[in-house]
LUMVOPA-913222 format. One record per residue (C-alpha): x, y, z; residue number from 1. Coordinates in steps of 0.05 Angstrom, whole numbers, plus 5000, padded with zeros to 4 digits. Layout:
BEGIN
      X      Y      Z   palo
      X      Y      Z    NUM
...
% end
This chain:
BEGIN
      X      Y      Z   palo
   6039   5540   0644      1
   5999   5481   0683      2
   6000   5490   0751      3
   5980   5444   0807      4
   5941   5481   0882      5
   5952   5426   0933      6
   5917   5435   1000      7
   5925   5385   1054      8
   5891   5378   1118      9
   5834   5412   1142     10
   5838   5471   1084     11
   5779   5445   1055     12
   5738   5482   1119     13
   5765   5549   1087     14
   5714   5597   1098     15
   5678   5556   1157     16
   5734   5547   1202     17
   5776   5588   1250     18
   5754   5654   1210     19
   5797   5702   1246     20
   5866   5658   1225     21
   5844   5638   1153     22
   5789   5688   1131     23
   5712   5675   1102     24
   5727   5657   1043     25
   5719   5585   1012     26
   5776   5553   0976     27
   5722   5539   0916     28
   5704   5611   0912     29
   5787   5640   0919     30
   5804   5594   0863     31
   5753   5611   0812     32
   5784   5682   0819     33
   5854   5650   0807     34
   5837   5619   0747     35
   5804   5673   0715     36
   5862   5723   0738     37
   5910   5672   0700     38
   5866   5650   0648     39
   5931   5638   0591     40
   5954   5578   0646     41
   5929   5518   0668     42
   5913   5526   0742     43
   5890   5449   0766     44
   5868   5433   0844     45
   5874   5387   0894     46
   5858   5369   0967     47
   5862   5319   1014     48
   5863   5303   1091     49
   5907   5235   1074     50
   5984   5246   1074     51
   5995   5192   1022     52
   5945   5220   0979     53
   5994   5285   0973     54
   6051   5240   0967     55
   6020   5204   0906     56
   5987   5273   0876     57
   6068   5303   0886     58
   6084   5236   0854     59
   6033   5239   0796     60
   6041   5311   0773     61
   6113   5328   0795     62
   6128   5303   0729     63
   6081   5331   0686     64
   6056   5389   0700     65
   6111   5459   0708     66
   6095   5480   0775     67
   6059   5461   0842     68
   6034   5510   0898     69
   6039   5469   0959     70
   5998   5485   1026     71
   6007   5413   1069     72
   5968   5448   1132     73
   5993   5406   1198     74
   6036   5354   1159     75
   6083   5416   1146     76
   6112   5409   1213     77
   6113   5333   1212     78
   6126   5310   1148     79
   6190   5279   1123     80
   6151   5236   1066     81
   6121   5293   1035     82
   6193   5333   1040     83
   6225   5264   1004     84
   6171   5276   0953     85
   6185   5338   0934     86
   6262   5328   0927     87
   6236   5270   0883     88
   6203   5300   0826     89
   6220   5357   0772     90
   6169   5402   0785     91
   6185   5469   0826     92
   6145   5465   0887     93
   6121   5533   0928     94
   6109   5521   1000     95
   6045   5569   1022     96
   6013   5577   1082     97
   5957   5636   1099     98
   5984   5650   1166     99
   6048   5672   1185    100
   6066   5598   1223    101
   6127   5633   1252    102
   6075   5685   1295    103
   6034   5622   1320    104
   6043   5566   1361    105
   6119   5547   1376    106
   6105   5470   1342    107
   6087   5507   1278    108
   6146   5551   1275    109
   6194   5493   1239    110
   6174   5474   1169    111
   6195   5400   1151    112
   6184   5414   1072    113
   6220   5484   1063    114
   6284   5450   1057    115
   6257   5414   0989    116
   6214   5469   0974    117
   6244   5523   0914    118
   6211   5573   0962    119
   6164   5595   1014    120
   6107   5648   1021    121
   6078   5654   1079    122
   6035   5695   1126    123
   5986   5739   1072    124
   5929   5698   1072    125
   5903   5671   1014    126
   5935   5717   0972    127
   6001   5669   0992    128
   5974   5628   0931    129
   5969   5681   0883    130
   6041   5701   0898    131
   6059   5629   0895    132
   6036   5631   0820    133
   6059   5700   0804    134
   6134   5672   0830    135
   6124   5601   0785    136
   6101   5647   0724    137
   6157   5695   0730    138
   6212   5648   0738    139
   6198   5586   0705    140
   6154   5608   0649    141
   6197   5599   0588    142
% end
Protein backbone atom coordinates (compact mmCIF):
# COMPACT_ATOMS: atom_id res chain seq x y z
CA UNK A 1 0.00 0.00 0.00
CA UNK A 2 1.48 3.70 -0.79
CA UNK A 3 0.51 5.97 1.58
CA UNK A 4 0.75 9.73 1.67
CA UNK A 5 1.55 11.78 5.71
CA UNK A 6 0.41 15.33 4.97
CA UNK A 7 1.18 17.94 7.66
CA UNK A 8 0.11 21.43 7.21
CA UNK A 9 0.88 24.42 9.14
CA UNK A 10 3.22 24.83 11.76
CA UNK A 11 3.76 20.75 12.31
CA UNK A 12 7.02 21.03 11.03
CA UNK A 13 8.07 22.70 14.77
CA UNK A 14 7.06 19.12 16.16
CA UNK A 15 9.28 18.55 18.85
CA UNK A 16 10.30 22.43 19.38
CA UNK A 17 6.99 23.84 19.80
CA UNK A 18 4.24 23.97 22.41
CA UNK A 19 5.72 20.66 24.01
CA UNK A 20 3.10 20.10 26.53
CA UNK A 21 0.16 20.00 23.53
CA UNK A 22 2.24 18.12 20.80
CA UNK A 23 5.07 16.24 22.67
CA UNK A 24 9.19 16.33 22.05
CA UNK A 25 9.31 14.47 19.43
CA UNK A 26 10.27 15.64 15.82
CA UNK A 27 8.07 14.70 12.93
CA UNK A 28 11.50 13.43 11.13
CA UNK A 29 12.33 11.19 14.00
CA UNK A 30 8.16 9.73 14.51
CA UNK A 31 8.19 8.88 10.91
CA UNK A 32 11.35 6.93 10.56
CA UNK A 33 9.63 4.66 13.23
CA UNK A 34 6.50 4.54 10.93
CA UNK A 35 8.16 3.39 8.09
CA UNK A 36 10.13 0.83 9.58
CA UNK A 37 6.91 -0.44 11.66
CA UNK A 38 5.25 -0.74 8.07
CA UNK A 39 8.10 -1.60 6.11
CA UNK A 40 5.78 -4.03 3.29
CA UNK A 41 4.00 -0.29 2.38
CA UNK A 42 5.00 2.64 0.93
CA UNK A 43 4.77 5.37 3.58
CA UNK A 44 5.65 8.90 1.54
CA UNK A 45 5.66 12.56 3.41
CA UNK A 46 4.75 15.84 3.03
CA UNK A 47 4.56 19.31 4.67
CA UNK A 48 3.79 22.63 4.05
CA UNK A 49 2.73 26.01 5.70
CA UNK A 50 0.94 27.08 2.11
CA UNK A 51 -2.74 25.96 1.78
CA UNK A 52 -2.46 25.60 -1.98
CA UNK A 53 0.46 23.55 -1.64
CA UNK A 54 -1.92 20.84 0.23
CA UNK A 55 -4.51 21.44 -2.31
CA UNK A 56 -2.12 20.56 -5.18
CA UNK A 57 -0.21 17.59 -3.06
CA UNK A 58 -4.30 16.27 -2.38
CA UNK A 59 -4.54 16.98 -6.12
CA UNK A 60 -1.28 15.18 -7.19
CA UNK A 61 -1.47 11.99 -5.16
CA UNK A 62 -5.24 11.59 -4.57
CA UNK A 63 -5.01 9.71 -7.64
CA UNK A 64 -2.24 7.69 -7.36
CA UNK A 65 -1.32 6.63 -4.41
CA UNK A 66 -4.17 4.25 -1.98
CA UNK A 67 -4.39 6.26 1.00
CA UNK A 68 -3.51 9.77 2.57
CA UNK A 69 -3.16 10.58 6.41
CA UNK A 70 -4.21 14.14 6.53
CA UNK A 71 -3.15 16.56 9.54
CA UNK A 72 -4.07 20.36 7.95
CA UNK A 73 -3.11 22.01 11.56
CA UNK A 74 -5.15 25.59 11.59
CA UNK A 75 -6.62 25.31 8.01
CA UNK A 76 -8.80 22.41 9.60
CA UNK A 77 -11.10 24.88 11.01
CA UNK A 78 -11.00 27.20 7.99
CA UNK A 79 -10.68 25.39 5.09
CA UNK A 80 -13.38 24.80 2.52
CA UNK A 81 -10.66 24.34 -0.52
CA UNK A 82 -8.86 21.69 1.10
CA UNK A 83 -12.49 19.93 2.14
CA UNK A 84 -13.40 20.41 -1.92
CA UNK A 85 -10.12 18.61 -2.46
CA UNK A 86 -10.65 15.82 -0.75
CA UNK A 87 -14.21 15.13 -2.08
CA UNK A 88 -12.27 15.56 -5.40
CA UNK A 89 -9.96 12.77 -5.63
CA UNK A 90 -10.13 8.80 -5.13
CA UNK A 91 -7.95 8.35 -2.53
CA UNK A 92 -9.36 7.66 1.19
CA UNK A 93 -8.28 10.50 3.24
CA UNK A 94 -7.79 10.17 7.31
CA UNK A 95 -8.21 13.35 9.10
CA UNK A 96 -5.50 13.36 12.28
CA UNK A 97 -4.79 15.68 14.65
CA UNK A 98 -2.48 15.05 18.02
CA UNK A 99 -4.70 16.89 20.29
CA UNK A 100 -8.05 16.28 21.10
CA UNK A 101 -9.32 19.82 19.15
CA UNK A 102 -12.71 19.25 20.76
CA UNK A 103 -10.89 19.76 24.57
CA UNK A 104 -9.19 23.09 23.27
CA UNK A 105 -10.09 26.26 22.21
CA UNK A 106 -13.90 26.68 21.17
CA UNK A 107 -12.61 27.96 17.28
CA UNK A 108 -10.94 24.53 17.00
CA UNK A 109 -13.82 22.50 18.06
CA UNK A 110 -15.54 22.46 14.24
CA UNK A 111 -13.58 20.62 11.63
CA UNK A 112 -14.23 22.04 8.02
CA UNK A 113 -12.63 18.71 6.30
CA UNK A 114 -14.33 15.85 8.45
CA UNK A 115 -17.29 16.05 6.29
CA UNK A 116 -14.98 14.87 3.13
CA UNK A 117 -12.80 12.97 5.26
CA UNK A 118 -13.52 8.76 5.29
CA UNK A 119 -12.66 9.34 9.01
CA UNK A 120 -11.15 11.05 11.85
CA UNK A 121 -8.60 10.23 14.73
CA UNK A 122 -8.03 12.53 16.97
CA UNK A 123 -6.67 13.46 20.36
CA UNK A 124 -3.65 10.52 20.98
CA UNK A 125 -0.84 12.31 19.92
CA UNK A 126 1.28 11.23 17.39
CA UNK A 127 0.20 7.90 17.66
CA UNK A 128 -3.16 9.48 15.71
CA UNK A 129 -0.93 8.78 12.57
CA UNK A 130 -0.14 5.33 13.30
CA UNK A 131 -3.83 4.59 13.78
CA UNK A 132 -4.56 6.54 10.71
CA UNK A 133 -2.39 3.82 8.79
CA UNK A 134 -3.42 0.84 10.76
CA UNK A 135 -7.33 2.00 9.70
CA UNK A 136 -6.12 2.60 5.71
CA UNK A 137 -4.25 -0.91 5.92
CA UNK A 138 -7.12 -2.73 7.42
CA UNK A 139 -9.75 -1.48 5.29
CA UNK A 140 -8.53 -0.67 2.04
CA UNK A 141 -5.69 -3.07 1.63
CA UNK A 142 -6.88 -5.50 -0.92
Amino acid sequence: MNILIINGPNLNLLGKREKSIYGECPFDNFLESLKQRYAGHRIDYFQSNSEGAIIDTIQEAGFSCDGIVLNAGAYTHTSIAISDAIRAVPAPVIEVHISNIHAREEYRHQSMIAAAATGSIIGFGLDSYRLAIEALIEKFDK
